[in-house]
N, C-alpha and C positions, 0 to 999 in steps of 0.2 A: 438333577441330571446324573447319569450315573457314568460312574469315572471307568474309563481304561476301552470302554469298547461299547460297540451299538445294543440299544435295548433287545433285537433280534438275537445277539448270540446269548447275551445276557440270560433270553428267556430258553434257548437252548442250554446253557450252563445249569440251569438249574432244573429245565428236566434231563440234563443225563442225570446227575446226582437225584432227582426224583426214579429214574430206571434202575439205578442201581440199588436202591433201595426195595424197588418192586421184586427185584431179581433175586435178591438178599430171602425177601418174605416167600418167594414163593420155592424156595431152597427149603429153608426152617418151614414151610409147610409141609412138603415132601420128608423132612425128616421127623417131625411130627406123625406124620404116617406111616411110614417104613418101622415107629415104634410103635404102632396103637396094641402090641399086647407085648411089651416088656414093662417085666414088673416094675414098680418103683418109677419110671419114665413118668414126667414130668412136659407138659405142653409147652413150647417157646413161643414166642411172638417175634417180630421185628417194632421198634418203636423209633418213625422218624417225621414223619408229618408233626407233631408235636415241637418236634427241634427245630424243623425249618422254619415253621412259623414265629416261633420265639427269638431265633435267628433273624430272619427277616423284619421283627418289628425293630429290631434294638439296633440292628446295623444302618445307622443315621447317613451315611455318606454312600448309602446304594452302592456298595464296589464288590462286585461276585466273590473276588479273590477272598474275601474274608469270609463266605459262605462255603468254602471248601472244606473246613473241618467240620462241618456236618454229615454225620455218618450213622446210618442206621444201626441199632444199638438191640442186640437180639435178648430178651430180656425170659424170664421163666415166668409163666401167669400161674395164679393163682396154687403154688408151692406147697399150701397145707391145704388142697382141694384134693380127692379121691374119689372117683364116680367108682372107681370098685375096689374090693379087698384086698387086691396087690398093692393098689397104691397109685397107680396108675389114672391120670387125670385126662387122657386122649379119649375125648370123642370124633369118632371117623366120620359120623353124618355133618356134622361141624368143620371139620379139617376140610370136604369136597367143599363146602360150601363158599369156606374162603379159599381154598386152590380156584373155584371158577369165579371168585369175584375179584381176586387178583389179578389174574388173566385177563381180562375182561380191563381193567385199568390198566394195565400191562401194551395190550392191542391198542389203546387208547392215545395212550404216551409216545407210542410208537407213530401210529399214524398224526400227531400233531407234531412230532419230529418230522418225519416225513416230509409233511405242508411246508413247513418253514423250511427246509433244504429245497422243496420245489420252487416254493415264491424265492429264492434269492438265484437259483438257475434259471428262473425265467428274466430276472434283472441283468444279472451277466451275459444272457443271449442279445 
């Protein structure tokens, strides 16, 4: 059973902190773009699906509150990579690619938040 509060918010608690993690990535994507031709620039990721899952398995007593220090962790890929001579490791046909699949999980999370604030307004009516 999970302690402190009903599995409905529970599963809200854990997708805001999944939103906020989307919102994170789709920042470091846009900044990712806004640098696709300075030299030297280096591609970022966000890395948190990873965390919360490791998170999730190890956290024995189900209690969200201790799933709060899970924070998405904006990380540099592939560092000694260079698709050109400056240095520069941004490709933009890649970067749209995950700006719309972001989005896309972004609208997703959104509208399943959404549902779960409808079903407990229709309870309350």
């Amino acid at each position: 059973m999970i302690q402190g509060k009903n599995s409905m918010f529970n599963h809200s608690d854990i997708m805001g902190l999944a939103l906020d993690a989307t919102w994170k990535r789709n920042q470091t994507i846009n900044e990712n773009i806004a640098n696709v031709d300075t030299p030297g620039y280096k591609r970022k990721a966000v890395s948190f699906e990873s965390y919360l899952e490791k998170a999730l398995k190890t956290n024995d007593s189900k209690d969200i509150a201790k799933l709060k220090h899970v924070q998405p962790k904006v990380v540099t890929e592939n560092h000694n990579l260079s698709y050109r001579k400056d240095g520069n490791n941004v490709d933009i046909d890649s970067e749209m690619v995950y700006l719309a699949e972001n989005q896309v999980r972004y609208n997703t999370m959104i509208s399943q938040v959404n549902y779960n604030f409808d079903r407990l307004k229709a309870v309350i009516k």
